[in-house]
CHARMM internal coordinates of N, CA and C (Angstrom, degrees):
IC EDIT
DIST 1 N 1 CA 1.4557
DIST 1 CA 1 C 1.5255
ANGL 1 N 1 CA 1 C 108.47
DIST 1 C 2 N 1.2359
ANGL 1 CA 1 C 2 N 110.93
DIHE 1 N 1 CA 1 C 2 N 110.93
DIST 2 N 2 CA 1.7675
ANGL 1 C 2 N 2 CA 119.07
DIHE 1 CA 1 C 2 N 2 CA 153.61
DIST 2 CA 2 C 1.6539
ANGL 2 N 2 CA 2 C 120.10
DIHE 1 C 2 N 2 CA 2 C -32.89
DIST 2 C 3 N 1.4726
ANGL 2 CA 2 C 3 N 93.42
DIHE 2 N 2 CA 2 C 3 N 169.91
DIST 3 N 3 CA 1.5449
ANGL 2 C 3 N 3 CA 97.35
DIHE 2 CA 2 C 3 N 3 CA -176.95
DIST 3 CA 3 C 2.1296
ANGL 3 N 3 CA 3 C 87.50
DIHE 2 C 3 N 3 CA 3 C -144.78
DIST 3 C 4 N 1.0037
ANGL 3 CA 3 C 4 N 109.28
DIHE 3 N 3 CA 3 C 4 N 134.13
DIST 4 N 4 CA 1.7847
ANGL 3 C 4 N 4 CA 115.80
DIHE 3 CA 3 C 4 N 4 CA 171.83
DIST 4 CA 4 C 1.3819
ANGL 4 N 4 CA 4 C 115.85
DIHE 3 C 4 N 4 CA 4 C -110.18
DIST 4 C 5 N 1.1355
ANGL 4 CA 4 C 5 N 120.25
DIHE 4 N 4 CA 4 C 5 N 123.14
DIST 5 N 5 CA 1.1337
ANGL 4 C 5 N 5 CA 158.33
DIHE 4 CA 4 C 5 N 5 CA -146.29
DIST 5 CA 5 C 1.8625
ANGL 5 N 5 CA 5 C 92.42
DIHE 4 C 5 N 5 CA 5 C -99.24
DIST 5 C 6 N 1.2209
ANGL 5 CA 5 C 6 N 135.44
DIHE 5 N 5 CA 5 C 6 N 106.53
DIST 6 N 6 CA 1.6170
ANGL 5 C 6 N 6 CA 125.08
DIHE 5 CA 5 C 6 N 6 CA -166.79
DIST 6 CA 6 C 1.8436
ANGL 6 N 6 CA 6 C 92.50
DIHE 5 C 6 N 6 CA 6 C -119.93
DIST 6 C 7 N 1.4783
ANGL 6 CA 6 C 7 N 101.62
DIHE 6 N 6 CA 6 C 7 N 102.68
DIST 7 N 7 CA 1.4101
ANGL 6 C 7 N 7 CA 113.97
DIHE 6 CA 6 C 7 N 7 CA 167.63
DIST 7 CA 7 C 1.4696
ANGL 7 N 7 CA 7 C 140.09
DIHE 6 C 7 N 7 CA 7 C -93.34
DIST 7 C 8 N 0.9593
ANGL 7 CA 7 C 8 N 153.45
DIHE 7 N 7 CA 7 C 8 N 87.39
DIST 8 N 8 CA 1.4485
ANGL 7 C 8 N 8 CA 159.40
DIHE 7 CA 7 C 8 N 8 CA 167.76
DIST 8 CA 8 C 1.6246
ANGL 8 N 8 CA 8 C 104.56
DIHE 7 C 8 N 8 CA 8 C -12.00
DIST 8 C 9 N 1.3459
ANGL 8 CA 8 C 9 N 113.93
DIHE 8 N 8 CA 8 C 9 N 89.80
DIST 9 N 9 CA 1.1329
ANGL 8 C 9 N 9 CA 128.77
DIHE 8 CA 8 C 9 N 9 CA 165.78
DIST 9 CA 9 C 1.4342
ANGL 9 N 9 CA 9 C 139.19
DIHE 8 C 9 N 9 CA 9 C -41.06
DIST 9 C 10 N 1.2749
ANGL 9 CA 9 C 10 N 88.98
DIHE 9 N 9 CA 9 C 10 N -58.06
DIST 10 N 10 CA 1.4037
ANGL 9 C 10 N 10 CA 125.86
DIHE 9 CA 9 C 10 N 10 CA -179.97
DIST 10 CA 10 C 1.6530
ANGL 10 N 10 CA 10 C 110.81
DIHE 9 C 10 N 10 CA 10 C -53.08
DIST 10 C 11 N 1.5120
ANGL 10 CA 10 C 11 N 97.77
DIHE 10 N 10 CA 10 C 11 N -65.69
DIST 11 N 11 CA 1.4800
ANGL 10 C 11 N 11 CA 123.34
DIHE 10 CA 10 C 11 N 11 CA 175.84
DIST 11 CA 11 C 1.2987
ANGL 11 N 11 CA 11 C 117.44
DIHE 10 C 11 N 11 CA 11 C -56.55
DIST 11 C 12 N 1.3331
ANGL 11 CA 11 C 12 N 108.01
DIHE 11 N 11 CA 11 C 12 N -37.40
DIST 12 N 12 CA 1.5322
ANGL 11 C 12 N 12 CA 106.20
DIHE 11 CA 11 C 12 N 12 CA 179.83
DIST 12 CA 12 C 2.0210
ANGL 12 N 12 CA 12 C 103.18
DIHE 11 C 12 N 12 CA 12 C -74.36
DIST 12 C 13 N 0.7139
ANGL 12 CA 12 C 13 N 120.20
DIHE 12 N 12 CA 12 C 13 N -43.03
DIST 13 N 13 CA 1.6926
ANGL 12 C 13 N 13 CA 146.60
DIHE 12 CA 12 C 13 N 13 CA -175.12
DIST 13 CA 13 C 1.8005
ANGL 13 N 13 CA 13 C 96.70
DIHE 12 C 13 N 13 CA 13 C -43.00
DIST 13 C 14 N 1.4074
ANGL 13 CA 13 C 14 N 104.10
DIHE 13 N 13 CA 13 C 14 N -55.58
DIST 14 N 14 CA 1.4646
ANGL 13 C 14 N 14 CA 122.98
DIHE 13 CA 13 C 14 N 14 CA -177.99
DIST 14 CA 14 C 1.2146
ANGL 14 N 14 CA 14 C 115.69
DIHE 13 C 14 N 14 CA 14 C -82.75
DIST 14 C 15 N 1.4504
ANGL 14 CA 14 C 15 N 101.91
DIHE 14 N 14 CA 14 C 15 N -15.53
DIST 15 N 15 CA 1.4897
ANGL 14 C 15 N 15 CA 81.64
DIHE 14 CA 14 C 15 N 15 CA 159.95
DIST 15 CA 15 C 1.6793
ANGL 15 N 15 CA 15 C 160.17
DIHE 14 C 15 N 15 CA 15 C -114.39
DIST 15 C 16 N 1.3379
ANGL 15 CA 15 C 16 N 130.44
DIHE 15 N 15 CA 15 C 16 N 175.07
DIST 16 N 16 CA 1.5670
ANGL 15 C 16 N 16 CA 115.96
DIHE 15 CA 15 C 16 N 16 CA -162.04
DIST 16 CA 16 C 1.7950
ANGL 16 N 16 CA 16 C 121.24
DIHE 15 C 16 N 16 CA 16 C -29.15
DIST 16 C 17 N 1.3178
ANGL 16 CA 16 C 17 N 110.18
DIHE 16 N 16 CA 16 C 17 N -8.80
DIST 17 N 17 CA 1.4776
ANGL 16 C 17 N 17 CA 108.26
DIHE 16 CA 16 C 17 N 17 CA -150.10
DIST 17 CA 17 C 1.5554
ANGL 17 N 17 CA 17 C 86.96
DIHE 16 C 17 N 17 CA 17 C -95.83
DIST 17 C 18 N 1.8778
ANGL 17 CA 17 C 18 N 106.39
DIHE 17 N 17 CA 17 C 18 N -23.32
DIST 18 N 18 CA 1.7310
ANGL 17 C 18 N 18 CA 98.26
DIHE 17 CA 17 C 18 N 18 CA -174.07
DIST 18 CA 18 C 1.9254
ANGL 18 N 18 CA 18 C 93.43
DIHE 17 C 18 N 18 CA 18 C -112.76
DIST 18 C 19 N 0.8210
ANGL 18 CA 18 C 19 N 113.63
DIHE 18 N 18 CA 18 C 19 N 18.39
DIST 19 N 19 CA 1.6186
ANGL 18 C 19 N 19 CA 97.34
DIHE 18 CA 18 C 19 N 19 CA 165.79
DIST 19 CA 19 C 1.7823
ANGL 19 N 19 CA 19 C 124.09
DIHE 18 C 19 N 19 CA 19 C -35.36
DIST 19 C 20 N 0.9164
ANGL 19 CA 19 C 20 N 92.92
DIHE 19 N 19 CA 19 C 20 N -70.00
DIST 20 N 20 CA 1.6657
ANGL 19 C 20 N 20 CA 111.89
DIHE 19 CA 19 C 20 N 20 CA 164.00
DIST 20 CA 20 C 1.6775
ANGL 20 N 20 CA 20 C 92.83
DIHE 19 C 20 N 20 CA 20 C -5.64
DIST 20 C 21 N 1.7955
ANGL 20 CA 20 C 21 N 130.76
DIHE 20 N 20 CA 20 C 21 N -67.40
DIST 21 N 21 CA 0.9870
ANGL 20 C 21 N 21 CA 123.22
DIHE 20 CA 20 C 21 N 21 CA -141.44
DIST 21 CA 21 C 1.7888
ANGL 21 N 21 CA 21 C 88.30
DIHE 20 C 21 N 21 CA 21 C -84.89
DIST 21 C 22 N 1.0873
ANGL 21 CA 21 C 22 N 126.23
DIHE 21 N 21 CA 21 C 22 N 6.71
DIST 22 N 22 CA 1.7018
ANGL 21 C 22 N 22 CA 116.43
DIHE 21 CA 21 C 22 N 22 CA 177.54
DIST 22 CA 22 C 1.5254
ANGL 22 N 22 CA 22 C 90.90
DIHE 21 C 22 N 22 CA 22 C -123.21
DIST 22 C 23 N 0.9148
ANGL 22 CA 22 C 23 N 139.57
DIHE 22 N 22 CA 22 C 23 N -41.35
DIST 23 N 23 CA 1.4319
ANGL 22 C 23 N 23 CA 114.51
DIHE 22 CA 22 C 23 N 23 CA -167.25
DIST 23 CA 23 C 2.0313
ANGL 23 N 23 CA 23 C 111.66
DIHE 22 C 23 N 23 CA 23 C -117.67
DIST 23 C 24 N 0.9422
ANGL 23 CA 23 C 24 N 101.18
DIHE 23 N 23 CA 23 C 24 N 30.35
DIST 24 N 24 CA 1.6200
ANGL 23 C 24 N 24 CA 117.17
DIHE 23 CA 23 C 24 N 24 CA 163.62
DIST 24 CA 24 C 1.6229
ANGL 24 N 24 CA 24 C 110.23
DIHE 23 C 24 N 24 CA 24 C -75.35
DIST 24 C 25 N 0.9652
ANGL 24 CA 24 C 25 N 124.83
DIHE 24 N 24 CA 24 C 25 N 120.26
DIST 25 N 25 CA 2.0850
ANGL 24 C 25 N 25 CA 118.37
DIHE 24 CA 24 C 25 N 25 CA -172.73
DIST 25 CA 25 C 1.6425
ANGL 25 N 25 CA 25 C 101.38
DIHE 24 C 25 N 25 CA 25 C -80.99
DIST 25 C 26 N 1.5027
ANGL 25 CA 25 C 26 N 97.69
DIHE 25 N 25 CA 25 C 26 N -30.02
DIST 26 N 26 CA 1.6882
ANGL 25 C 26 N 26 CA 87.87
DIHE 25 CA 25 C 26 N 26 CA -170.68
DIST 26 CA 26 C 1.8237
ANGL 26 N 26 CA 26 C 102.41
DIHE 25 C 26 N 26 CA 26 C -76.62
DIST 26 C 27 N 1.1219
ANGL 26 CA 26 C 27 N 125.57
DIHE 26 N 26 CA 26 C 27 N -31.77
DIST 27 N 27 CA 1.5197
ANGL 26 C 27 N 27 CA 103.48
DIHE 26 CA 26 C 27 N 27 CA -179.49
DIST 27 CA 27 C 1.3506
ANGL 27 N 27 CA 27 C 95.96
DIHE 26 C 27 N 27 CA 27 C -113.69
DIST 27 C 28 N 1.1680
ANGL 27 CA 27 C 28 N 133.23
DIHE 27 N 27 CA 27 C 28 N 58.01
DIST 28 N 28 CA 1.7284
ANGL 27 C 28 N 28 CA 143.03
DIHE 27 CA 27 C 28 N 28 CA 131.14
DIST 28 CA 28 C 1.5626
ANGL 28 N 28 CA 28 C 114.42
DIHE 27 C 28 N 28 CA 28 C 17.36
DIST 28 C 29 N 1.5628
ANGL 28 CA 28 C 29 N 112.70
DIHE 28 N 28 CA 28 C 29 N -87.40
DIST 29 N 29 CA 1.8612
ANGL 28 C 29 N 29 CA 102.67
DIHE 28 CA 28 C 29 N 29 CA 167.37
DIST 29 CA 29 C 1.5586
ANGL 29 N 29 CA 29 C 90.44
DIHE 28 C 29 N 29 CA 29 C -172.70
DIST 29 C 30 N 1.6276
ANGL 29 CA 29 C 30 N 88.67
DIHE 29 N 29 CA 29 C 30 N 60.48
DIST 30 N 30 CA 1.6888
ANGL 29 C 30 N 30 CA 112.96
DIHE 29 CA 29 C 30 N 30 CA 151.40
DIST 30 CA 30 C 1.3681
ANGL 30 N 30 CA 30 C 132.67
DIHE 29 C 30 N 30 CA 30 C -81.79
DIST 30 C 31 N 1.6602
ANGL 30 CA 30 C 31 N 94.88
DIHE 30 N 30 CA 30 C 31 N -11.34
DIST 31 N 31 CA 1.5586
ANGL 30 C 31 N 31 CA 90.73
DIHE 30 CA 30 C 31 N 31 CA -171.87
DIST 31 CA 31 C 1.4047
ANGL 31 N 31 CA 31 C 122.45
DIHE 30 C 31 N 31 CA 31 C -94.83
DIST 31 C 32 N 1.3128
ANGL 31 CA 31 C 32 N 120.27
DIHE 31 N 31 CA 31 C 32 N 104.72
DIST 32 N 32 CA 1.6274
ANGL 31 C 32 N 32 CA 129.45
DIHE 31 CA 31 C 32 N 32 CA -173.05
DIST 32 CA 32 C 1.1461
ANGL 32 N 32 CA 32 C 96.66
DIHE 31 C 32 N 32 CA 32 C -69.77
DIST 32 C 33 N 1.5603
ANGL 32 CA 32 C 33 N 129.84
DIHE 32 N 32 CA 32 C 33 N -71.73
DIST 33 N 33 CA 1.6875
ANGL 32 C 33 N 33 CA 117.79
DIHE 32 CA 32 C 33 N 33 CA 176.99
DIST 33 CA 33 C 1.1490
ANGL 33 N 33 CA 33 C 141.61
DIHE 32 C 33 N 33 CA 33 C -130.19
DIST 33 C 34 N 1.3723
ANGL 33 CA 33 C 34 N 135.33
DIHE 33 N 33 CA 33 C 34 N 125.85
DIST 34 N 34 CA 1.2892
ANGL 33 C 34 N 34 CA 136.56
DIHE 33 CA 33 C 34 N 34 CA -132.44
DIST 34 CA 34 C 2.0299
ANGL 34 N 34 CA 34 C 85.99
DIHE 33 C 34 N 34 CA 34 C -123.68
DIST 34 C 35 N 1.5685
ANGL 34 CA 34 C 35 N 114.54
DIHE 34 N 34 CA 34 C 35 N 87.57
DIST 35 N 35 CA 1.4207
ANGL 34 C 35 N 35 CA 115.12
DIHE 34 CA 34 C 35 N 35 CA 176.82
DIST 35 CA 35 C 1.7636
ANGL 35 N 35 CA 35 C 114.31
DIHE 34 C 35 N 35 CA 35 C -76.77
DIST 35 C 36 N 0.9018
ANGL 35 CA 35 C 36 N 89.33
DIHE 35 N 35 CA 35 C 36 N 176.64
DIST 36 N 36 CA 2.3119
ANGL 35 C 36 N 36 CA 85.17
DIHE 35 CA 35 C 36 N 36 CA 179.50
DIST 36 CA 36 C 1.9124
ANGL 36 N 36 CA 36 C 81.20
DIHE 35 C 36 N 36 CA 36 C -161.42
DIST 36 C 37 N 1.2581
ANGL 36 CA 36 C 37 N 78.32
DIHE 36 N 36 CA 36 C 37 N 135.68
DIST 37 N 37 CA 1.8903
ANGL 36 C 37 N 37 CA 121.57
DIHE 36 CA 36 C 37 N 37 CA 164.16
DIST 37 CA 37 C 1.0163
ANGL 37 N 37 CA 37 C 107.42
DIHE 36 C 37 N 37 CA 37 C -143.59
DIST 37 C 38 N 1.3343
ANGL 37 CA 37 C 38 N 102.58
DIHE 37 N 37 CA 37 C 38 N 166.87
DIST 38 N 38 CA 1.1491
ANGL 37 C 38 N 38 CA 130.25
DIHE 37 CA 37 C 38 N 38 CA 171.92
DIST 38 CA 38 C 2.0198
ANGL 38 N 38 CA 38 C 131.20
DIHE 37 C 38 N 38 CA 38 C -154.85
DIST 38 C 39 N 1.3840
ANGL 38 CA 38 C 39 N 130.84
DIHE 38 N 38 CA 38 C 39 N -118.98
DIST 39 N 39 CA 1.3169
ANGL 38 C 39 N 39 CA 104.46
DIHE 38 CA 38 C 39 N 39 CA 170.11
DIST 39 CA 39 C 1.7015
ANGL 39 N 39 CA 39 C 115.45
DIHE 38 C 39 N 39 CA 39 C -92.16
DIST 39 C 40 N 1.4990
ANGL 39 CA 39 C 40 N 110.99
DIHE 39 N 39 CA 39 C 40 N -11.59
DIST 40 N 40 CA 1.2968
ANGL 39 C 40 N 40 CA 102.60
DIHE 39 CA 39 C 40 N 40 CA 171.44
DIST 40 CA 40 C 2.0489
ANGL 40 N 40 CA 40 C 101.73
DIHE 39 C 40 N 40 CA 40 C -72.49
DIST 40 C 41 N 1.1549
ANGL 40 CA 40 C 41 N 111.42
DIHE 40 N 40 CA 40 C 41 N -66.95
DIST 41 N 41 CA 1.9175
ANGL 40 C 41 N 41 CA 102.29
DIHE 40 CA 40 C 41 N 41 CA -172.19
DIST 41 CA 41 C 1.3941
ANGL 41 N 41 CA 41 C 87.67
DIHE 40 C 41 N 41 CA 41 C -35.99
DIST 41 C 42 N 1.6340
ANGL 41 CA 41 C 42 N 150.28
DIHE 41 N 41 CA 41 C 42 N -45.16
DIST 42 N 42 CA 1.2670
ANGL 41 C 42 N 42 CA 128.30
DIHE 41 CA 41 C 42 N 42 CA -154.36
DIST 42 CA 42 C 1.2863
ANGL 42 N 42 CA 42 C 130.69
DIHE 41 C 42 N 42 CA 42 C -91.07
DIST 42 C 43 N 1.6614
ANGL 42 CA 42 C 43 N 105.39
DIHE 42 N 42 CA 42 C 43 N -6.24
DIST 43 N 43 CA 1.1709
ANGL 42 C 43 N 43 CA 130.93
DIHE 42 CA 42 C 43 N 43 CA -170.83
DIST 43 CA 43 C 1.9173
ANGL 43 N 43 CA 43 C 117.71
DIHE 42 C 43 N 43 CA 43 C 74.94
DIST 43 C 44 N 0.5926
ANGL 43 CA 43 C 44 N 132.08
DIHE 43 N 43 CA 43 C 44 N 13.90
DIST 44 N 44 CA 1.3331
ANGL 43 C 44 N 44 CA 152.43
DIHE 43 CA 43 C 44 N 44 CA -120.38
DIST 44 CA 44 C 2.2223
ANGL 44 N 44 CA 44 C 85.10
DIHE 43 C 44 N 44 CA 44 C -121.31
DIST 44 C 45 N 1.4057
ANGL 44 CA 44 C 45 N 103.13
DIHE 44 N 44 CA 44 C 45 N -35.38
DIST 45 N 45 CA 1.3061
ANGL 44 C 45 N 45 CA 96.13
DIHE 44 CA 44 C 45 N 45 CA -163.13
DIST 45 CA 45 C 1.5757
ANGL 45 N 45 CA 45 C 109.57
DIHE 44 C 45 N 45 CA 45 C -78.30
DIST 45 C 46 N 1.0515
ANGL 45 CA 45 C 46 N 109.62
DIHE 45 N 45 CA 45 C 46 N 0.82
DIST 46 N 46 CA 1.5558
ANGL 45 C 46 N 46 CA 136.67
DIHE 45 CA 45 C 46 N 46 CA -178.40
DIST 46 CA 46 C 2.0607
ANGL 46 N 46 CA 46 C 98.58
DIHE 45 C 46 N 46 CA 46 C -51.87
DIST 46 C 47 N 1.2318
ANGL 46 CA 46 C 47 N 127.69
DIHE 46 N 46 CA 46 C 47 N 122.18
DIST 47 N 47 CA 1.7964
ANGL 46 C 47 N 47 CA 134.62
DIHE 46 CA 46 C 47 N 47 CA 149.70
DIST 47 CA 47 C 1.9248
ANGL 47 N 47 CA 47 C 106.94
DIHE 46 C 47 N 47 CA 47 C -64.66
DIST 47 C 48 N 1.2952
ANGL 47 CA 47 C 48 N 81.91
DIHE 47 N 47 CA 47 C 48 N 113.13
DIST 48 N 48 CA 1.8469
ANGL 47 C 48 N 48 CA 71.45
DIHE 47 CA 47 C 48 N 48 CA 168.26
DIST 48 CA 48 C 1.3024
ANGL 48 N 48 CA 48 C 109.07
DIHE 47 C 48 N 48 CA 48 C -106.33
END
COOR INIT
IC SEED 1 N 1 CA 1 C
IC BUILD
């Protein structure tokens, strides 16, 4: 049995670490969708 990890999206999004995605000139408010993975999308979370 797993355990889920419940992250503040939003908050993380807003913050200093993603500025870049609001004040970058070349992608202005191009970005339609901004997806997130990690080792499960990569499969990666897999015990071999």
């Amino acid at each position: 049995m797993g355990f889920w990890i419940v992250m503040d999206f939003k908050k993380l999004m807003n913050s200093e670490e993603y500025d870049f995605l609001r004040t970058n000139e070349r992608l202005g408010n191009r970005i339609m969708l901004l997806g997130l993975g990690g080792s499960y999308s990569y499969g990666t979370n897999n015990a071999w």
